[in-house]
C-alpha positions as semicolon CSV with decimal commas, in nm:
position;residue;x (nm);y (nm);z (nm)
1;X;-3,405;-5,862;-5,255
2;X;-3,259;-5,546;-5,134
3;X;-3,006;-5,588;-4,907
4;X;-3,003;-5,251;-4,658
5;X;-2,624;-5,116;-4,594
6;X;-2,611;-5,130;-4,223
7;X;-2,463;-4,917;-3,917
8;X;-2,397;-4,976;-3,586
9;X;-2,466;-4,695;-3,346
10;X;-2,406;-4,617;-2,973
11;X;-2,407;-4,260;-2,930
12;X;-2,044;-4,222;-2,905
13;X;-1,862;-3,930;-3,134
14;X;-1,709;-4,206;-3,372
15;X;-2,052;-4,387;-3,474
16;X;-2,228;-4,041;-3,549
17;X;-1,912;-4,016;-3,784
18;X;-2,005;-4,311;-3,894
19;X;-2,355;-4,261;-3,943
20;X;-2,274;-3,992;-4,157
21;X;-2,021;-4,238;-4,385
22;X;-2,282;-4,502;-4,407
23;X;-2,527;-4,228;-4,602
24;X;-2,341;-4,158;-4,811
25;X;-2,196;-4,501;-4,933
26;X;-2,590;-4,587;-4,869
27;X;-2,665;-4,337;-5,131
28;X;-2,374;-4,393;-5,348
29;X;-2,517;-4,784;-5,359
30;X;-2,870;-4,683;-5,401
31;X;-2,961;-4,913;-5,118
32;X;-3,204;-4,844;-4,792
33;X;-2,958;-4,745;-4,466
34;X;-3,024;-4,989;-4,140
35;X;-2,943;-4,805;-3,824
36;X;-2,879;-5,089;-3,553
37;X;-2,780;-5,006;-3,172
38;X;-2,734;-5,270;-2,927
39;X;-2,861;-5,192;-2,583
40;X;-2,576;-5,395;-2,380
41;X;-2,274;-5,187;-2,549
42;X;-2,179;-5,038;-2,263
43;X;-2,112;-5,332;-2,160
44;X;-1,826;-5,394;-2,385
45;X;-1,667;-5,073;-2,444
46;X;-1,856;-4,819;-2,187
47;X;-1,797;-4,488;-2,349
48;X;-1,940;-4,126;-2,331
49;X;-2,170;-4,046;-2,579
50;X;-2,152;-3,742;-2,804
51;X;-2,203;-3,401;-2,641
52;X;-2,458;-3,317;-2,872
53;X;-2,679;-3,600;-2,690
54;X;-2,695;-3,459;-2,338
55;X;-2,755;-3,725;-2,060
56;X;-3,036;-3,857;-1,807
57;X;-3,013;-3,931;-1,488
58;X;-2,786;-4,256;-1,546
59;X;-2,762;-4,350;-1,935
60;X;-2,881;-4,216;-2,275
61;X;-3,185;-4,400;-2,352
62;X;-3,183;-4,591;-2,685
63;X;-3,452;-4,429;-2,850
64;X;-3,308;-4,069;-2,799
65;X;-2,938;-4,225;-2,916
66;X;-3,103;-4,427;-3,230
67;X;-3,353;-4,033;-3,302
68;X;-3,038;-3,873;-3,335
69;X;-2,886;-4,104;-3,534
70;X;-3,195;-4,088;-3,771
71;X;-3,230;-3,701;-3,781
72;X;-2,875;-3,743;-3,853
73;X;-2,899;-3,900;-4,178
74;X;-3,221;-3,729;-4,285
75;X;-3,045;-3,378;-4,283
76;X;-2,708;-3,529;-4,458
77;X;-2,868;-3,764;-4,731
78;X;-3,272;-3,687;-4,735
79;X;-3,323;-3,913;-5,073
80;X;-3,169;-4,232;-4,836
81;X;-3,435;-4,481;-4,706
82;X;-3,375;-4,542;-4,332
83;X;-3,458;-4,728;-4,122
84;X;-3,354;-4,829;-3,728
85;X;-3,369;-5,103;-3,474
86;X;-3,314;-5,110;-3,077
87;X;-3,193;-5,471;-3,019
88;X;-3,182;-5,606;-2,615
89;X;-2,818;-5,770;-2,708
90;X;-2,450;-5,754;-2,669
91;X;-2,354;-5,523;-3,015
92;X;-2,080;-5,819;-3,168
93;X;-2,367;-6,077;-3,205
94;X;-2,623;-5,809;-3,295
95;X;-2,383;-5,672;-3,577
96;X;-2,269;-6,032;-3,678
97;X;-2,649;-6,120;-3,708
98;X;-2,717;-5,869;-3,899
99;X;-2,441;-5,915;-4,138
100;X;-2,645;-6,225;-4,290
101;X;-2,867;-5,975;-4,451
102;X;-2,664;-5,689;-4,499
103;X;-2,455;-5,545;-4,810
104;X;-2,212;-5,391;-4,592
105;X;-2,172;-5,324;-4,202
106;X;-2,027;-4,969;-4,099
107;X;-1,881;-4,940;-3,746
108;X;-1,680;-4,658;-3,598
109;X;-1,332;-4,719;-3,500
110;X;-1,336;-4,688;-3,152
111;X;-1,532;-4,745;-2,885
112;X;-1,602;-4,533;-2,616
113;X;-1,341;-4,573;-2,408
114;X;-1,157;-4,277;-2,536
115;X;-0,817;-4,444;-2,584
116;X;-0,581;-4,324;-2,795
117;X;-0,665;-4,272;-3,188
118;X;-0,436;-4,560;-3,312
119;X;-0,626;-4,837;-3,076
120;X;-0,977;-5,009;-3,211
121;X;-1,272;-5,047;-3,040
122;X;-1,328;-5,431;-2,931
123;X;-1,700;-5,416;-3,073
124;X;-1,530;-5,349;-3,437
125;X;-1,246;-5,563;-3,444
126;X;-1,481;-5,883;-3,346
127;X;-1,764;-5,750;-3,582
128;X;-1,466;-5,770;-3,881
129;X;-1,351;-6,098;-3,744
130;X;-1,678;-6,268;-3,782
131;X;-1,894;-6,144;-4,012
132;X;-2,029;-6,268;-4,368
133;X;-2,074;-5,942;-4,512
134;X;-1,810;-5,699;-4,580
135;X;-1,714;-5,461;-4,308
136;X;-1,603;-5,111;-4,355
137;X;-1,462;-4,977;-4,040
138;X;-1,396;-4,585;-4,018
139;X;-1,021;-4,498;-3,961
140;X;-0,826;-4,183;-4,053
141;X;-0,934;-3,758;-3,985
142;X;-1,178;-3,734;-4,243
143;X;-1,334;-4,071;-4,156
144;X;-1,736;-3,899;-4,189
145;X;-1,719;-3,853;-4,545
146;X;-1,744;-4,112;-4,788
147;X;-1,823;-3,871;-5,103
148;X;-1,686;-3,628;-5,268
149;X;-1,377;-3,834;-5,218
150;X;-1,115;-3,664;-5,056
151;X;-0,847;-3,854;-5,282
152;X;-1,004;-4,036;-5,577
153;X;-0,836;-4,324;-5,517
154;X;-0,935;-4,649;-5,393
155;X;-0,644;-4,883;-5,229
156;X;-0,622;-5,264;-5,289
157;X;-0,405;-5,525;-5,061
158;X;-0,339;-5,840;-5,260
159;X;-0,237;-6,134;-5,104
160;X;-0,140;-6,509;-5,253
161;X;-0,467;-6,591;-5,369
162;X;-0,423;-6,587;-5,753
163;X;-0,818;-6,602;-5,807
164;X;-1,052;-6,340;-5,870
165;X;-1,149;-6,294;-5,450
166;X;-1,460;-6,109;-5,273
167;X;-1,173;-5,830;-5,169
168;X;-1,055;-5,769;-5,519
169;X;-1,447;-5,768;-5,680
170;X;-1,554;-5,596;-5,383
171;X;-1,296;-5,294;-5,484
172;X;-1,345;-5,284;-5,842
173;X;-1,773;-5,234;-5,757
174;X;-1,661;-4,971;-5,504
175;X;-1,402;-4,727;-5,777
176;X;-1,625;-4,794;-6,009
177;X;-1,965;-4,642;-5,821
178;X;-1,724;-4,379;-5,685
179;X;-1,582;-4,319;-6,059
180;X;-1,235;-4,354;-5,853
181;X;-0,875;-4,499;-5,916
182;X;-0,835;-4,829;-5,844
183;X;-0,485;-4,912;-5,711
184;X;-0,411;-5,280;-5,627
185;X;-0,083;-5,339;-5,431
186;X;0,134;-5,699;-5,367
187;X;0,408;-5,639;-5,109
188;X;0,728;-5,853;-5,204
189;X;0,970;-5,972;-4,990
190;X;1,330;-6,156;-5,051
191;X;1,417;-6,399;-4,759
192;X;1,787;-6,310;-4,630
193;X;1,916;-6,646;-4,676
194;X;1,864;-6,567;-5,095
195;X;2,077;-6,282;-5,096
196;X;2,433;-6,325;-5,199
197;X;2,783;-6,109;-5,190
198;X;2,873;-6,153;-5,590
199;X;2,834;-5,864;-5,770
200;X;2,677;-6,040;-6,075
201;X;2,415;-6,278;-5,892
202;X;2,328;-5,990;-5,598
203;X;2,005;-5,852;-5,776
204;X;1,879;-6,220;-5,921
205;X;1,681;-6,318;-5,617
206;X;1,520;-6,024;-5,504
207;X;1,419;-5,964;-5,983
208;X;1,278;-6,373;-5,920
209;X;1,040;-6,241;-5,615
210;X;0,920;-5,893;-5,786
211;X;0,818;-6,112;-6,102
212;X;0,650;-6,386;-5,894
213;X;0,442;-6,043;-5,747
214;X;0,380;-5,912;-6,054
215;X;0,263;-6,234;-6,193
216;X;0,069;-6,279;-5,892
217;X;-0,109;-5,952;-5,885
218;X;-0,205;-6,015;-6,271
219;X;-0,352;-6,313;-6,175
220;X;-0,565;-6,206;-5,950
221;X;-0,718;-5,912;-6,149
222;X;-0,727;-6,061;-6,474
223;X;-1,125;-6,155;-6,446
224;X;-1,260;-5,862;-6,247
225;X;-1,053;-5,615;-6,490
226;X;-1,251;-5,749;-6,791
227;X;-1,530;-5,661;-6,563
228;X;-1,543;-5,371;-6,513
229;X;-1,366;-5,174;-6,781
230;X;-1,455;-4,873;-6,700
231;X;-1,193;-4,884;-6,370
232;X;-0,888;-4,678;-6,435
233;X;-0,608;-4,977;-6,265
234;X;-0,294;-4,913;-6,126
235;X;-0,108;-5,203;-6,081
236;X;0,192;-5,215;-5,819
237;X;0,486;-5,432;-5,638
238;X;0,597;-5,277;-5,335
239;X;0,930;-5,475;-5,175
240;X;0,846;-5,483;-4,787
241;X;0,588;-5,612;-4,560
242;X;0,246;-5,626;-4,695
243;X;0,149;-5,448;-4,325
244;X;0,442;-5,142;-4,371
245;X;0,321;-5,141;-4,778
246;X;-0,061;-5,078;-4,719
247;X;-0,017;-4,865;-4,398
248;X;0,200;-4,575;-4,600
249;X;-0,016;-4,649;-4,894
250;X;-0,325;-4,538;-4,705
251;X;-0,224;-4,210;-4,629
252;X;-0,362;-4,107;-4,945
253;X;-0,645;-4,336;-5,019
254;X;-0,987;-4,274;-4,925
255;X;-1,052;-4,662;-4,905
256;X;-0,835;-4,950;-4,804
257;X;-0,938;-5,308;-4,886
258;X;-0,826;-5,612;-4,785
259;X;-0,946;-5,958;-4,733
260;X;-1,006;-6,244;-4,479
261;X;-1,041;-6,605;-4,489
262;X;-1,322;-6,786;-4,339
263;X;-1,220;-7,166;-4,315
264;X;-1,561;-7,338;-4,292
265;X;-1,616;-7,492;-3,979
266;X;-1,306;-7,310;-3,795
267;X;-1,377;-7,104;-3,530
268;X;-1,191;-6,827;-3,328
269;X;-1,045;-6,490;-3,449
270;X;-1,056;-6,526;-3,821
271;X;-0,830;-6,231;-3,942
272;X;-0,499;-6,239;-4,049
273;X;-0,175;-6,021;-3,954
274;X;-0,216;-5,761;-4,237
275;X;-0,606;-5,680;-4,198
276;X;-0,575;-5,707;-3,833
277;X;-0,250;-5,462;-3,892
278;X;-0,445;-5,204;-4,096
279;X;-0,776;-5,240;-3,887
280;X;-0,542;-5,034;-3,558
281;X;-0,320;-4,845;-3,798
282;X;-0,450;-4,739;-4,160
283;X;-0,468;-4,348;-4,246
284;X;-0,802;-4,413;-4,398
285;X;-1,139;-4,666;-4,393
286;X;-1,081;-4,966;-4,413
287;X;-1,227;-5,268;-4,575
288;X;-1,248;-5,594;-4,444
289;X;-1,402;-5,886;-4,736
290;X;-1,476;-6,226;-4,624
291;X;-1,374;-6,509;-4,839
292;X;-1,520;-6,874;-4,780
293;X;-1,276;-7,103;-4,787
């Protein structure tokens, strides 16, 4: 089965950029695009629409918002198979629904409330939170263009899990379609208490928590780099937070992906500090990967 690479649209400036991402990664996959808006967003984030839409009386009607959206992708990728739905529901559990089927979900970064760049809409941040797909959400100035790459490089958080996770398979597939770099990153930090005055022990503690990253990081790649040979990796330790790491990292990256843990059965707001970080404050995309646990 083909699983469509789907967008969420409103009419707002950000999801046309969007819309214009998702064709491309649609057509760098080689999958069918799903156009999805949900008629109760204005409920959540009430925004303008684009300019380029005009207005009625009292509201852009769906079908002119989700024609646009179409004509959109027709004149940017015409060999992309798309397709669009008009659902009568709030846009998280639309999106979330239609995350089940999806390869990917593609959502702008803000809504339309026309706050300042570094906030996120509230309709992405719950759509990253909960879905079982991954979620690409659109940060950064050149946000509407997912190929030719701006940078060649694709950026990779790596956190404590020393298996082979969704995140780190999910950004090998995505340098290798892209025929980018692959850099995976594990921030380091040594806990004040460990430090010490004497000139001969002062660098011991922080060497033992750079080799525990390094050994971490190798870990984690080992299986997915015998993968996919093909991906030219750049390993790196970073001392700092994983947050301050990944956020300077991203300026030039064209991707940014991190994962999220899923506890079965736990419910709530299920991502942590770093993607949650990145999600308000990365340069560039950035990609959130579920991961059962």
């Amino acid at each position: 089965m083909e699983h469509p690479l789907v967008v969420g649209v409103d009419g707002s400036e950000p999801s046309l950029r969007a819309v214009d991402w998702a064709a491309d990664e649609a057509a760098i996959r080689g999958v069918p695009l799903r156009l999805v808006y949900a008629s109760l967003w204005e409920r959540y984030e009430g925004a303008a629409p684009a300019q380029d839409l005009g207005r009625t009386s009292e509201q852009i009607l769906a079908d002119k918002i989700v024609d646009a959206a179409v004509q959109r992708v027709h004149r940017r990728r015409p060999d992309v198979k798309v397709e669009a739905e008009v659902t009568p529901d709030g846009p998280v559990p639309a999106l979330v629904r239609e995350g089940q089927d999806a390869s990917v979900l593609v959502l702008g970064s803000r809504g339309r409330s026309g706050l300042a760049e570094l906030l996120l809409g509230s309709v992405s941040l719950a759509v990253a939170a909960h879905a079982d797909c991954p979620v690409i959400v659109l940060r950064g100035h050149q946000d509407n263009r997912a190929q030719p790459a701006t940078h060649g490089r694709i950026l990779l958080g790596v956190g404590e899990d020393t298996r082979s996770s969704a995140a780190v398979r999910f950004a090998f597939e995505e340098a290798e379609r892209r025929g980018a770099v692959l850099e995976a990153v594990r921030a380091w930090r040594c806990p004040a208490h460990q430090t010490t005055d004497h000139p001969l022990l002062a660098g011991e503690p922080a060497r033992l928590h750079e080799q525990r990253a390094a050994e971490t990081l190798e870990a984690a790649l080992n299986e997915a780099a015998a993968e996919h040979p093909s991906v030219e990796l750049r390993r790196r330790t970073a001392e700092g937070s994983a947050r301050n790491v990944l956020l300077d990292a991203s300026r030039t990256a064209d991707l940014l992906v991190v994962g999220a843990r899923r506890p079965r059965g736990h419910f709530g707001l299920q991502l942590g500090r770093v993607a949650h970080t990145v999600l308000h404050h990365s340069a560039c995309p950035v990609a959130v990967v579920p991961q059962r646990t």
